[in-house]
Structures are given as structure tokens and as C-alpha cells.
C-alpha positions as CSV (number, residue, x, y, z in Angstrom):
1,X,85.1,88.3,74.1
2,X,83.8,87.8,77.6
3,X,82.7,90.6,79.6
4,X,85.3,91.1,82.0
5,X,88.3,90.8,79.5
6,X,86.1,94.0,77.9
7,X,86.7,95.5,81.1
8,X,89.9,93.9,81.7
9,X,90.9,95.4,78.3
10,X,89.3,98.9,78.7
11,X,90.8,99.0,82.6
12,X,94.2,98.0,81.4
13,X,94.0,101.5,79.2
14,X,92.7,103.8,82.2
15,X,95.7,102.3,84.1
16,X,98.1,103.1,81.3
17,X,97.1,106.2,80.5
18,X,98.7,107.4,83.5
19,X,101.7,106.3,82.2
20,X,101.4,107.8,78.8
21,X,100.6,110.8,80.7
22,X,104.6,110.8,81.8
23,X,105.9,109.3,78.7
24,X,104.1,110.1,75.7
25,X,102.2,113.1,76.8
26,X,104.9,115.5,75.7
27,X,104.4,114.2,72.2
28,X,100.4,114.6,72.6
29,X,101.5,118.3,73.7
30,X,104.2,118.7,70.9
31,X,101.5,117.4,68.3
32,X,100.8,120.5,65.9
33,X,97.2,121.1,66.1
34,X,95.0,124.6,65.2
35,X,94.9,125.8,68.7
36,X,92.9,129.0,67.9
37,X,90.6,126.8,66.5
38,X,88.6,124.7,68.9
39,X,86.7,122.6,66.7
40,X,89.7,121.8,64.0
41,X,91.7,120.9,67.0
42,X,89.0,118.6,68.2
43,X,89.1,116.9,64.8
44,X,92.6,116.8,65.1
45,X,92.8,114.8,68.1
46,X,90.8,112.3,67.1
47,X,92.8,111.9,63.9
48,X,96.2,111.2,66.4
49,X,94.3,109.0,68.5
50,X,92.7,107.1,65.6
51,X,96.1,106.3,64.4
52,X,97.2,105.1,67.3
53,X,94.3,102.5,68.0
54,X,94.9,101.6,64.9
55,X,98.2,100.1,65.5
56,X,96.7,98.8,68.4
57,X,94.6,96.6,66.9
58,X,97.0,95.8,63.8
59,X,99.4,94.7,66.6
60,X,96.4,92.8,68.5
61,X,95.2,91.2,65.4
62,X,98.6,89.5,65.0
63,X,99.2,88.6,69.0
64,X,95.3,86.9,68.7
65,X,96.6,84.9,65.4
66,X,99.5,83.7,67.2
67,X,97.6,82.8,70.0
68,X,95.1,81.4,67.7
69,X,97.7,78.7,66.6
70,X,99.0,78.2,70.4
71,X,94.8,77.7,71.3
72,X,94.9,74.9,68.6
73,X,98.0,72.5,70.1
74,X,95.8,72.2,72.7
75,X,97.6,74.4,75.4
76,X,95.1,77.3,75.9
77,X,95.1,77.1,79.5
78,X,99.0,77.6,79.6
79,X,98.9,80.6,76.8
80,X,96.9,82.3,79.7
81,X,99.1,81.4,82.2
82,X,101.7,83.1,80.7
83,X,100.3,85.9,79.5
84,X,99.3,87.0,83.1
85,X,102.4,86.2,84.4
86,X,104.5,88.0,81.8
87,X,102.1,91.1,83.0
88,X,102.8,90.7,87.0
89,X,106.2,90.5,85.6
90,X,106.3,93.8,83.6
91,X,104.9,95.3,86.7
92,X,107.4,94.5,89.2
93,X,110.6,94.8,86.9
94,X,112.2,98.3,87.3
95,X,112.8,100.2,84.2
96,X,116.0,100.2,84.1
97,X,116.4,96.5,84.0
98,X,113.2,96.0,81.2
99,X,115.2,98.3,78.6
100,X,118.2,95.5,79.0
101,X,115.6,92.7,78.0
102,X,116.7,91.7,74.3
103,X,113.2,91.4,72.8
104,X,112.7,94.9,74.3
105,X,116.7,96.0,73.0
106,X,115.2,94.9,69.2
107,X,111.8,96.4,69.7
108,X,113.8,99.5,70.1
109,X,116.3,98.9,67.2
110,X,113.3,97.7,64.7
111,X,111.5,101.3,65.5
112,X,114.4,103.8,65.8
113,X,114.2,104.5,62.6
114,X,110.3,105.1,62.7
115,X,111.0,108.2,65.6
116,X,112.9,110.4,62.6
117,X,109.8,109.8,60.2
118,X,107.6,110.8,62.8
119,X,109.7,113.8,63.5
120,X,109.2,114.7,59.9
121,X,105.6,115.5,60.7
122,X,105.4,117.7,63.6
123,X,105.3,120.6,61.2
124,X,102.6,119.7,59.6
125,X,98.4,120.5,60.3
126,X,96.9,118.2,57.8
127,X,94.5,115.5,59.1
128,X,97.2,112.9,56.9
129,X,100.0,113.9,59.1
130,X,98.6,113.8,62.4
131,X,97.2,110.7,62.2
132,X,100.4,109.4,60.6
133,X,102.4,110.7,63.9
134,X,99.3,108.8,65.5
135,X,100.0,105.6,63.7
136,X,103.8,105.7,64.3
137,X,103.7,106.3,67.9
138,X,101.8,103.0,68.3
139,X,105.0,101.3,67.6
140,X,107.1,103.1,69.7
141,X,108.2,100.9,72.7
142,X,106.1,100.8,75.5
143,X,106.5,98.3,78.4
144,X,101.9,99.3,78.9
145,X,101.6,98.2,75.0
146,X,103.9,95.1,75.9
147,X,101.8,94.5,78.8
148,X,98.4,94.2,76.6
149,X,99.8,92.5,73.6
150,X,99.6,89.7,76.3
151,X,96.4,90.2,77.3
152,X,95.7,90.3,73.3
153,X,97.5,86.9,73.2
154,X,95.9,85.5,76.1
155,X,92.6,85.9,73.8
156,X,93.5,83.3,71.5
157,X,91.6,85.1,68.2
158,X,92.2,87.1,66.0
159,X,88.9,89.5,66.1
160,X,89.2,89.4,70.1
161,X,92.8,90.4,70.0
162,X,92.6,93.0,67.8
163,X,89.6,94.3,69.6
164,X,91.2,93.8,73.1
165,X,94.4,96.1,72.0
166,X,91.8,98.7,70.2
167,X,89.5,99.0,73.9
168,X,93.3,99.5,75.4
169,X,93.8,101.9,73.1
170,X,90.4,103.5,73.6
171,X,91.3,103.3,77.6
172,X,93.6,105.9,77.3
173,X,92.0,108.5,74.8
174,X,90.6,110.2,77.9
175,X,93.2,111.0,79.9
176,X,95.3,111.2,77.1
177,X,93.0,113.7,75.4
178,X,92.9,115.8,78.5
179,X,97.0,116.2,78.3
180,X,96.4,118.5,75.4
181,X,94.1,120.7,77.2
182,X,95.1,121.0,80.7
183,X,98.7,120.0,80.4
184,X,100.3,123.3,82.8
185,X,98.1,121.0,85.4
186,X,100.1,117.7,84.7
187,X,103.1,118.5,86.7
188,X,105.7,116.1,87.0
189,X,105.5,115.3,90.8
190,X,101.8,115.1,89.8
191,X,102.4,112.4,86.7
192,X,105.0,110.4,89.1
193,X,102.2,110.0,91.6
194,X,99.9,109.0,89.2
195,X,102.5,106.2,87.8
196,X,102.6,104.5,91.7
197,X,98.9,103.3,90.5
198,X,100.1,101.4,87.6
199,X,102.0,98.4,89.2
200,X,99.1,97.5,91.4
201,X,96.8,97.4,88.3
202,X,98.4,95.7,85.9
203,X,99.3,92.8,88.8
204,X,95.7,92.3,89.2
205,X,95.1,92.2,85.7
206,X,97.8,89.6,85.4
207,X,96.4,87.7,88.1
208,X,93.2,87.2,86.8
209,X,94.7,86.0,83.2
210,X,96.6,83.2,85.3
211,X,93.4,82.5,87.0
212,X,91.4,82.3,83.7
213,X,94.4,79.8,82.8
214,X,94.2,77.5,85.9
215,X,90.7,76.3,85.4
216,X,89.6,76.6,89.2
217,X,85.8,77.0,87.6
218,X,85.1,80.3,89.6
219,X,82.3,81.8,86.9
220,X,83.4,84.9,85.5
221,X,86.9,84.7,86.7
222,X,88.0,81.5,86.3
223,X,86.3,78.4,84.1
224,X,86.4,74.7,84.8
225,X,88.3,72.1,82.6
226,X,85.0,71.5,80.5
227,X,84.4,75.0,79.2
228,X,87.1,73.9,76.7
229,X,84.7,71.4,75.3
230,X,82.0,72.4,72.9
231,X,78.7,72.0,74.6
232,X,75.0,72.8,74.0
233,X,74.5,74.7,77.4
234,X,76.9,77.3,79.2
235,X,78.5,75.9,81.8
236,X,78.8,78.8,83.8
237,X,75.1,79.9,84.6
């Protein structure tokens, strides 16, 4: 992967951690962790979060293959294209309207049944159980995790997609991590300001995807025709 989808990937995360921050975060301060224990807790954490990258990047690993097999009909270009503007499109679409979408109405369906599993283990301290409630929150519905499957698909491999959804994932440890620590801070006219940044974001993201698709051979943002040609020297220098 090329150095700014890294930072496209790992930026896309930052953004939507803000928005975890309003959705998930009550699960990240529902989680059952040792709380008079500073270090178990620690551990903890990074079980929960472990699980959930690592859905990330089973999910990215599967977007890249796809994108693998759209890279080799010859149509790369256009696979980024889309991608980006399926992102600016996320962005701008209300809530509301992107639950009615029916890929979105039988992401839900396929993972309802996941939520009562998950429920199962909120009473539960083991390291197994946390980062089981980690792995199954990966998959619940998330317009952010929708948004970077495309930048995963946009990558056109395997490796790179599962790495671009594991650096989202990695994005939002931070903030996310923070929740459980200073969550009477996290108020919710404080996490609905903090959501206003995430449109803006992830329509620049999207915009650089389509211009990494268009070929307009800006270097580092956009490459020309003949990068798609296999070639002794670089031709962005």
C-alpha cells in the first residue's frame, strides 16, 4: 500500500471514532472489565479491541479479493471511482434514509441474531469473552465500517485490504479507548458535536479515491494512465 492510503486508512479511523464515540461507546462502557484493577482492565481493552480489528481485517481481506478479481477485468480505475463515490455518498445521505437501503436492511437481518450472542457475554471477565464481544461488534452495522470496506475495495488486494480495514480499526482504538476511562466527560451534546466532523472527512477521503481512479497523474494523489503498466522505473518520482 501507498503511503497516503496508510494515512487515508488510519485518518478514516480517527474520523470514525467520533462516531463510535455516539454509537458504540455505550457498549465500550457496558463492556465488563476489572475496574479496581488497572492493569487487568488494561489487558482487557486490548482484548475487545483486538477482536474487533480482527473482523476488520477478515472483512478487508474479502473486500481486497473482490476487488482483486474487479483489478483483473481490467477496470481498476473505475473500482476506485466507485469506491470514493459510494463514500461522498455515505457522507451526505441522512441516517434515516441509509437504514432503508436494502443491502444495509440485510446487513442488519444477517447480524441480528449476532446482538443476543453478544449479549450473552456481558457477564463475563474472561479475556475469551471480551474479545468475543470484540469480534461480534465488528459485524454489527455501521455506515463508518461500510464507508472503509470501500476504501478496502478500492485497494484491489487482498493483504492491502485487510490491512487498510485493520489501520481503520487501529484509527479508532484511541478515542475509543478513552470512552472507557473518561466517559462522564463524553456528554451527548459533546459526542453530537464531535459527529459534525465526520461528513467533511469522509468526503475528502472519497474525493481522493475518485481522483486515484481518474488518472489525472498528480503524484501521490492521482497517477497517470501508465502507472497501470508494469515498468522498470517509478513513474511518479
Amino acid at each position: 500500500m501507498s503511503i497516503d492510503v496508510i494515512l487515508a486508512a488510519t485518518l478514516l479511523g480517527v474520523i470514525s471514532s467520533l462516531h463510535c464515540v455516539a454509537m458504540c461507546g455505550p457498549i465500550a462502557m457496558m463492556l465488563p472489565l476489572a475496574r479496581n484493577n488497572p492493569r487487568r482492565k488494561a489487558i482487557q481493552l486490548v482484548a475487545y479491541h483486538a477482536g474487533r480489528i480482527s473482523t476488520y481485517a477478515v472483512l478487508g481481506f474479502l473486500f481486497g479479493a473482490f476487488g482483486r478479481a474487479l483489478s483483473l477485468s481490467a477496470i481498476q480505475q473505475y473500482v476506485a471511482i466507485f469506491s470514493g463515490l459510494m463514500m461522498v455518498t455515505i457522507a451526505l445521505l441522512p441516517q434515516r434514509s441509509f437504514g432503508k437501503i436494502g443491502l444495509v436492511l440485510a446487513a442488519y437481518k444477517a447480524t441480528s441474531g449476532s446482538k443476543g450472542f453478544l449479549l450473552k457475554h456481558f457477564n463475563k471477565q474472561s479475556l475469551t469473552a471480551i474479545f468475543l464481544i470484540g469480534l461480534l461488534n465488528g459485524f454489527l452495522p455501521c455506515a463508518m465500517v461500510y464507508a472503509a470496506l470501500f476504501g478496502a475495495l478500492s485497494t484491489q488486494s487482498l493483504i492491502s485490504g485487510m490491512a487498510f480495514m485493520a489501520l481503520f480499526g487501529l484509527g479508532t482504538v484511541p478515542l475509543m479507548g478513552t470512552v472507557t476511562y473518561l466517559h462522564q466527560f463524553l456528554t451527548l451534546p459533546w459526542r453530537n458535536r464531535l459527529q459534525r466532523v465526520i461528513p467533511a472527512a469522509l468526503v475528502c477521503i472519497g474525493i481522493l479515491l475518485v481522483l486515484r481512479g481518474m488518472l489525472l497523474d498528480i503524484c501521490h494523489v492521482s497517477p497517470s494512465g501508465l502507472s497501470l503498466f508494469i515498468k522498470a522505473v517509478p513513474n511518479c518520482k
